[in-house]
N, C-alpha and C positions, 0 to 999 in steps of 0.2 A: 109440347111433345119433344120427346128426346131423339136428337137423332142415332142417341146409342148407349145402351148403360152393358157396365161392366157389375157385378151384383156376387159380395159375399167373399171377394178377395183378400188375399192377405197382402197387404199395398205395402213395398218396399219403395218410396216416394223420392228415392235420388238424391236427398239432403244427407243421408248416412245415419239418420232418426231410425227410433225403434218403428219396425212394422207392425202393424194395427189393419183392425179388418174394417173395409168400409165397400160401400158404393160408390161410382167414378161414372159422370154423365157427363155426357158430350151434345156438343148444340155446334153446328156451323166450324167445325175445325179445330175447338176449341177446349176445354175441361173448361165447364159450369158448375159441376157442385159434386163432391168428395166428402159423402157422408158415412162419419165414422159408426161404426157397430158394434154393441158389448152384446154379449153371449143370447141375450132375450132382445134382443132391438126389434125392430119393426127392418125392414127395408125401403130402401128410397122408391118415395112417392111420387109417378109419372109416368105415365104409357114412354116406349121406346121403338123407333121404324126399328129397332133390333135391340135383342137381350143377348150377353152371353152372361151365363153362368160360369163364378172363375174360385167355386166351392173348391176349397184343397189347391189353389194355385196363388201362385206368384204374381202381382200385378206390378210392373215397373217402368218406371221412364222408358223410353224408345232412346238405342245407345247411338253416341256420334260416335265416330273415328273419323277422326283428326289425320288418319296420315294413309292416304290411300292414292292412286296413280289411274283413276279412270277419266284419265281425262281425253282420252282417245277414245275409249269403248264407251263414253253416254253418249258418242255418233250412232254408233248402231244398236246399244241395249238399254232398254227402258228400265230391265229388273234391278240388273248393276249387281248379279252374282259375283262370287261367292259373297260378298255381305249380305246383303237383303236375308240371307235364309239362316244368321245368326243375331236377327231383333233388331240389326244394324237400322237406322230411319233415317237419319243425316251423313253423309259423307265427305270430306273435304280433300279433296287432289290439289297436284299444281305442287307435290312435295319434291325436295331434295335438289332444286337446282333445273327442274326439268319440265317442257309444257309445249304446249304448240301454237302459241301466241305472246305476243305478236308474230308472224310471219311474213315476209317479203314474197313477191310472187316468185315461185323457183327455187322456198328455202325449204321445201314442205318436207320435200324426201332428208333432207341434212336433218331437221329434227326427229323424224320419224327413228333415221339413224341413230340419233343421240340416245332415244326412249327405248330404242331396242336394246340399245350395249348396257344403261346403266340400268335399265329395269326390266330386261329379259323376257318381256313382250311382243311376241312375233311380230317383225317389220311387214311379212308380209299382209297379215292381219289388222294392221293400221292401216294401209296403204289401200287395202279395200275397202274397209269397213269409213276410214275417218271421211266424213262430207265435205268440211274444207266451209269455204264460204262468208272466211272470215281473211280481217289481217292486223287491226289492229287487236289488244286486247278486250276494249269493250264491246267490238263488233263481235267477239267471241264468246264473252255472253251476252249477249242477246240471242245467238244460235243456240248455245244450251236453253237460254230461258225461253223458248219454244216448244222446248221436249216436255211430255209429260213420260213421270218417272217413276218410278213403284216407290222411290227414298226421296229425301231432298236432299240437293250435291253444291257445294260453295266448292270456290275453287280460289289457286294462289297464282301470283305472278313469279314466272322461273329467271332466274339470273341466265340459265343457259340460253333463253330462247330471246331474253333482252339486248344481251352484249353479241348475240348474231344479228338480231336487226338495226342495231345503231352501229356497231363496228364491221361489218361483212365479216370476210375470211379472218381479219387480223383478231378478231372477235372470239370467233370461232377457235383458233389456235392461239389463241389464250395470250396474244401479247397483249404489253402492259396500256393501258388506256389514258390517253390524254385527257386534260381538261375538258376541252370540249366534245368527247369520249364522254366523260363522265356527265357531265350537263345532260345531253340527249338521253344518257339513262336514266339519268333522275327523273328527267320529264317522263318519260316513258312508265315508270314507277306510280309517281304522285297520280296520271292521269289513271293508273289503273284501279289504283283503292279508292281513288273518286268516283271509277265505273263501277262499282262494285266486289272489287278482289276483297279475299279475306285476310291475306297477307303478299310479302317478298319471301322467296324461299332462295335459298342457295346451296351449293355442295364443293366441299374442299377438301373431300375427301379422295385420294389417290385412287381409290378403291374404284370409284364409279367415273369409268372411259365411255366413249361411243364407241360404236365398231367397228371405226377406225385406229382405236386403240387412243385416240385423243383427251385428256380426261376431260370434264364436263368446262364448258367456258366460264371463269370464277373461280376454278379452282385457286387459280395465285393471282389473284386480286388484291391489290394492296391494299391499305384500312384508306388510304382518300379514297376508293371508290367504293368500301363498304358501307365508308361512316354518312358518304353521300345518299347512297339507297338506302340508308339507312334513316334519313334527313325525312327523304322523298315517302317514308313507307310513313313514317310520321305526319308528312305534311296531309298526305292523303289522305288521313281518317288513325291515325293510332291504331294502323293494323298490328300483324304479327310481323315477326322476322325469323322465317325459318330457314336451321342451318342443318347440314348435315356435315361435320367439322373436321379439320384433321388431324388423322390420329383415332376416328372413330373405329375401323377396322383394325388397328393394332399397328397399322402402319410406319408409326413413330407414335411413340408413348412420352414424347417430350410437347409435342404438338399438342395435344387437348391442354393442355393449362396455359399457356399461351393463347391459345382461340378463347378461355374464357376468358383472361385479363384482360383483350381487346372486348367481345361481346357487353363485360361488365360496364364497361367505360363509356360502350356504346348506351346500354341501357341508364346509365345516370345522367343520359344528353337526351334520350327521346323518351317520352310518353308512349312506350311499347313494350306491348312482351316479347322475349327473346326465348326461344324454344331449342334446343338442340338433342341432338343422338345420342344416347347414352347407353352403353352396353358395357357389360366387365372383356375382357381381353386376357388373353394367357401370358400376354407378356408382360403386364403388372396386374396383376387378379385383384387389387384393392384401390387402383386408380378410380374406380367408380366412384368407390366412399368418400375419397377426395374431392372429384368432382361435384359431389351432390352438397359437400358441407362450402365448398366455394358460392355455390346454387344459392343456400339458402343463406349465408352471410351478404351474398349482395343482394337477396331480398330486404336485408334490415337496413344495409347503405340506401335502400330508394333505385333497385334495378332488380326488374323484373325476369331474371334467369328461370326458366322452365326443361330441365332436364326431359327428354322423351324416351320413358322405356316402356321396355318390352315384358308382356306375360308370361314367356315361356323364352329355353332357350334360344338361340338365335344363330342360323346355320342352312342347313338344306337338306333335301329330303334326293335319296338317291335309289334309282331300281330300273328294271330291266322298259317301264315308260317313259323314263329319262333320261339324266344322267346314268351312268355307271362305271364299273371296272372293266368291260368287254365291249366295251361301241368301238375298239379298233381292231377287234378280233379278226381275222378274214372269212370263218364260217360265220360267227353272227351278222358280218355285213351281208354279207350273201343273202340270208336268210332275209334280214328286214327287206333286202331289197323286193326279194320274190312272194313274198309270204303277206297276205293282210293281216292284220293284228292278231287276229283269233286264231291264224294259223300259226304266227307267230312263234306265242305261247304256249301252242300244243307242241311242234318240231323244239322248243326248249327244252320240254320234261323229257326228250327223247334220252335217253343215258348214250348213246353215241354221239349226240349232236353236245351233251355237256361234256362227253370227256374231251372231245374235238377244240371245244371252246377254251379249257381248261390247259390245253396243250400247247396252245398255239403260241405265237411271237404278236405282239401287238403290231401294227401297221404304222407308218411316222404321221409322226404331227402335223397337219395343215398350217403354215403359219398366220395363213390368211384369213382363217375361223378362229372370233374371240373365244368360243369357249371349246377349242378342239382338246385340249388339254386335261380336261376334266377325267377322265381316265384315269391318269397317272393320280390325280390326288386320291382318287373311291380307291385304287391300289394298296394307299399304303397307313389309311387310316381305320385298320383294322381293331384297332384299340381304343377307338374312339368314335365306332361306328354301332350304334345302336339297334336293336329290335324293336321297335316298340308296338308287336303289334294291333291288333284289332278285339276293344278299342282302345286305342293307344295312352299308351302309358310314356307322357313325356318327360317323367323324371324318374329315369329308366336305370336301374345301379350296373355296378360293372359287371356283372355274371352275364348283363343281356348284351356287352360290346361283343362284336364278331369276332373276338378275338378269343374271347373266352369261350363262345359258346365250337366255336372251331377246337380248342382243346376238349370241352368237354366230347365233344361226337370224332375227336381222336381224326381230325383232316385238318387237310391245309386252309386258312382263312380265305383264301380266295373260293374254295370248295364250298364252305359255310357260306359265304356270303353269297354266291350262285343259289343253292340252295334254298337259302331264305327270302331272297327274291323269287322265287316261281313259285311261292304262297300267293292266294286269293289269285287263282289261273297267269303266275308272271305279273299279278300287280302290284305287289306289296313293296312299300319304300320303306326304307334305311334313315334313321336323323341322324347324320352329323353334326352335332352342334360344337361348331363353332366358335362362337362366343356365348356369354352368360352362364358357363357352364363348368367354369374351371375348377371346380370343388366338386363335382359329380353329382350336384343336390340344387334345389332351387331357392334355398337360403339366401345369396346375396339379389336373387329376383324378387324375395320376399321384405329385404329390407330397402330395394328402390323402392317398391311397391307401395313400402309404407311410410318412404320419405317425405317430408310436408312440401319439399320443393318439384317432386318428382309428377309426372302427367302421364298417362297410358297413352300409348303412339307406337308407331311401327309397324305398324297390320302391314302393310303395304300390298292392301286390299285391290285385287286386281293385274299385279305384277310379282315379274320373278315365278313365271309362270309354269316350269318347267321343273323348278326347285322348291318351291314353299308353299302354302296356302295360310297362311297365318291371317287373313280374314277373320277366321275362326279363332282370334281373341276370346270376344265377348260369352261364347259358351265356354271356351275353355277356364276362365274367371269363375263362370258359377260352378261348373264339375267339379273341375282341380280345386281351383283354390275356397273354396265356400263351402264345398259339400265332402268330397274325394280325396284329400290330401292326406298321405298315412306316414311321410318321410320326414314330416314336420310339422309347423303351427300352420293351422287356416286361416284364412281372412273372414272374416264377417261377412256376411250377406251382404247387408246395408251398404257396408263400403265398398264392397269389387262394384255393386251396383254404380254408386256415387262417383266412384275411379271411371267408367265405362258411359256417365251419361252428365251430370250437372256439369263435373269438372272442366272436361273436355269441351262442353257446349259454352261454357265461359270464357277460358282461354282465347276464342274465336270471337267474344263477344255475341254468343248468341244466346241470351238470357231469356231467350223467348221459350227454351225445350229445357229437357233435361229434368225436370221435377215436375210430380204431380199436384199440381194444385191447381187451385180457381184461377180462368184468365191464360194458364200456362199450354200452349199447345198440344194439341191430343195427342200426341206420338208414344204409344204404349205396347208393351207387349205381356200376354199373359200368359204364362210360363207353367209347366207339370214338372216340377224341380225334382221331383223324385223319380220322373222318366224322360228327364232329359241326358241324352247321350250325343258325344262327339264319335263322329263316325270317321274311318281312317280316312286319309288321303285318296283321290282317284284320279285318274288319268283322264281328262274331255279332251275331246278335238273338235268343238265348237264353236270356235271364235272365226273369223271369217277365213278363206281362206284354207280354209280346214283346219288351224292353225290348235296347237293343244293347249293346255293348262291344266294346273293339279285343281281340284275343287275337294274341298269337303264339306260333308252335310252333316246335318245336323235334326233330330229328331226331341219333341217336347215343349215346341215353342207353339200351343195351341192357336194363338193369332198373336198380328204383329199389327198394330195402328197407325197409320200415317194424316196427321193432320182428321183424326176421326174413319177415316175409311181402312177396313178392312184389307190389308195388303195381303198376306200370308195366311192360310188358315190350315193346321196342322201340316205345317214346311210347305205348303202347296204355294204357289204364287196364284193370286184369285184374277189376275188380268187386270186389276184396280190400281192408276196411274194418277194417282193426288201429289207425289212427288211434284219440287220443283226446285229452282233454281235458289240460290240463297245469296245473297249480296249482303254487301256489308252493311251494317247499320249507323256507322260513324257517320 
């Protein structure tokens, strides 16, 4: 007997293979048998403790994402929202430089610091929520591999949290590291992909400070102490080495070709794949294309360079639950102060309370708050501030920037954009992208997308809480690019799928997921493709603490399978904790 058949799907199986309609039976965790069906077949033969019918739907891998930041909240959340409720089954944190292990007793709050500044996850919110109970790396999983978890979650070792426990302070403020500096972090390294880490992550990117404005420890790390971790991440198991590089933010555009020359050289010394950030930038809009043909020429030298991009553009989402153009107002502080949310939003549509807000002198800058600032930028990117609304349209032309539509309704952009934030009662957000978007179209996303060297990454599922939700990849892939794309060429099924699940689960070395077949682990989701819809952005205050985040949902994803058990069934989370820990297999 089966512990679960799938019956009459249209199986999109993860390899990038034409879809074909079969049967998909599950025993112990497992896929046993994937029997294909032509038009008159029989159906597979075998009682099951459960039948779904998946007539008129999508059967596909269960997706990883490779680049996500829960590595504070699998303390307190088994579900691990917003992914779980976009097919997501595996997760892998521990990205960009940043982590909470190893830890010295008294370094908890210093990290916590770090996670808040570079990934915009309420410090208060970790500070309650995380359990602690750990100090070196492998005592730290073994505290996750205790949790049962609606996904399974592999995690990386952060350079930020390494060069604090082996250097202290000097560490921490980024001075340069001795010999025996360097040693201690090796060992620190090699022990941890021995414990099971999935890779070494790092960031050197200017972009990403703690909240002390300090940038992440590594950032100017010289190559003796990368080439070393770099050694150690080798000797460990031929994990990964994830970087998140300088220059990735637009910072200096001389910086990325340089960080691959080194990475390449790194990669033709160890038996590892090299992963790094890849996004277009407005200060040279074709350095990507660069980057990606550097990528895949040191694939044929015998170095494994893994460019990580992104789905859509890449930037932040701005409105009256977040950021905005009016958080130094002195009526709107007034108000948030007095007012709970609901009232909020009501005393906004008031036309006395907007023209008051609309009048005012801004309040000065805190210099002591990392992102007090934020204001003055929603101010003056009117031209590059989008509508996209509900349900959103993220490749959005220039008629929907606030700029335009503020001429078209004949007011001032600032007017328009108040305006258009008090849609959906005051919750409707604004995309400024940022980056990936310097042509108005998702063209040059289209052609990382289909780079041979290029990896889906970047969700940074779980963080930047207050600015993005970009979790919400994996539907966005099937909507936009597979079904809904009118600006341009689509992607194939087969392959956003393939990009979203084998690929990804490879890079990682986790050859156990990611395709349907015999022997391959159950992890599936069965999908209503023709009613599945991304739904906009929302404002929670759920995290501990009371602490907010943007979430978006997602409606279509009839059930989601984790190792055989039922996690998700129509977006609903079913209470079912087959999730687990994922260590490395080297």
């Amino acid at each position: 007997m089966f512990d679960l058949k799938i019956t009459g799907g249209t199986v999109v199986d993860g390899t990038g293979a034409d879809r074909f309609t079969a049967d998909v039976a599950i025993k112990d965790g497992k896929i046993v048998e994937v029997h294909r069906r032509g038009p008159n077949d029989p159906a597979l033969a075998g009682d099951a403790a459960e039948t779904i019918d998946a007539t008129g739907r999508i059967v596909a891998p269960g997706f990883v994402d490779i680049h996500t930041h829960y590595d504070g909240q699998v303390s307190w959340d088994a579900v691990l929202e917003p992914s779980s409720n976009h097919g997501v089954t595996t997760v892998v944190a521990g990205n960009c430089g940043v982590g909470f292990a190893p830890v010295r007793p008294g370094q908890e709050e210093w990290l916590i610091s770090l996670m808040e500044g570079v990934e915009d996850i309420p410090g208060t919110a970790l500070t309650e929520g995380i359990t602690w109970g750990w100090e070196t790396f492998g005592e730290y999983l073994d505290v996750i591999g205790q949790r049962e978890l609606a996904v399974d979650m592999g995690t990386q070792i952060a350079h930020g949290a390494v060069r604090a426990y082996a250097m202290g302070e000097r560490g921490a403020r980024n001075e340069p590291a001795t010999p025996d500096d360097i040693k201690a972090m090796a060992k620190l390294v090699q022990e941890a992909i021995e414990a099971g880490a999935l890779g070494f992550s790092s960031s050197r990117t200017i972009a990403h400070t703690a909240m002390d404005g300090e940038p992440v420890p590594g950032t100017f790390a010289a190559e003796d102490e990368l080439f070393a971790l770099g050694r150690a991440t080798a000797a460990g198991g031929a994990a990964v080495f994830e970087l998140a590089p300088q220059g990735a933010a637009g910072e200096d555009i001389v910086a990325p070709r340089k960080e691959l020359e080194w990475m390449r050289r790194l990669g033709e010394e160890i038996d590892c794949a090299l992963s790094f950030a890849l996004i277009q930038v407005d200060a040279d809009p074709n350095l990507w294309r660069e980057q990606l043909d550097l990528s895949a020429a040191a694939h044929k030298a015998g170095s494994r360079l893994f460019p990580q991009v992104a789905a859509r553009p890449f930037g932040m989402l701005l409105g009256f639950p977040g950021h905005h153009a009016f958080t130094h107002r002195p009526t709107y502080r007034r108000l948030q102060a007095e007012c709970t949310r609901e009232e909020l939003a009501e005393r906004l549509a008031d036309p006395k309370v907007r023209a008051a807000i609309l009048a005012e002198e801004d309040l000065p800058i805190d210099p002591n708050k990392l992102f007090d600032g934020m204001f003055m930028l929603a101010q003056n990117v009117a031209d590059r501030l989008y509508h996209i609304g509900e349900p959103p349209d993220y490749e959005p032309t220039v008629e929907r920037t606030v700029a335009a539509i503020a001429k078209q309704r004949g007011v001032d952009p600032l007017a328009a954009m108040y305006d258009l934030m008090l849609e959906a009662n005051a919750g409707a957000m604004l995309m400024y992208p940022m980056f990936n978007y310097a042509d108005g179209n998702h063209d040059a996303i289209r052609e990382m997308l289909t780079h041979p060297a290029g990896v889906l990454g970047l969700s940074d599922g779980g963080a930047h809480c207050s600015m993005i939700c970009d979790a919400s990849y994996p539907t966005f892939l099937l909507t936009h690019w597979a079904r809904d794309r009118h600006r341009g060429e689509k992607l194939p099924l087969e392959y956003v799928i393939r990009k979203q699940s084998r690929d990804t689960a490879l890079l990682y070395g986790m050859s156990d997921r990611g395709v349907i077949s015999v022997g391959k682990k159950a992890d599936l989701n069965v999908i209503d493709l023709d009613a599945l819809t991304l739904h906009a952005p929302k404002m929670a205050h759920d995290l501990p603490a009371g602490g907010k985040r943007l979430v978006q949902g997602a409606s279509g994803y009839d059930a989601t399978i984790v190792s055989g058990t039922v996690t998700r069934r129509h977006g609903v989370d079913t209470g079912a904790r087959p999730g687990r820990l994922v260590r490395g297999t080297r």
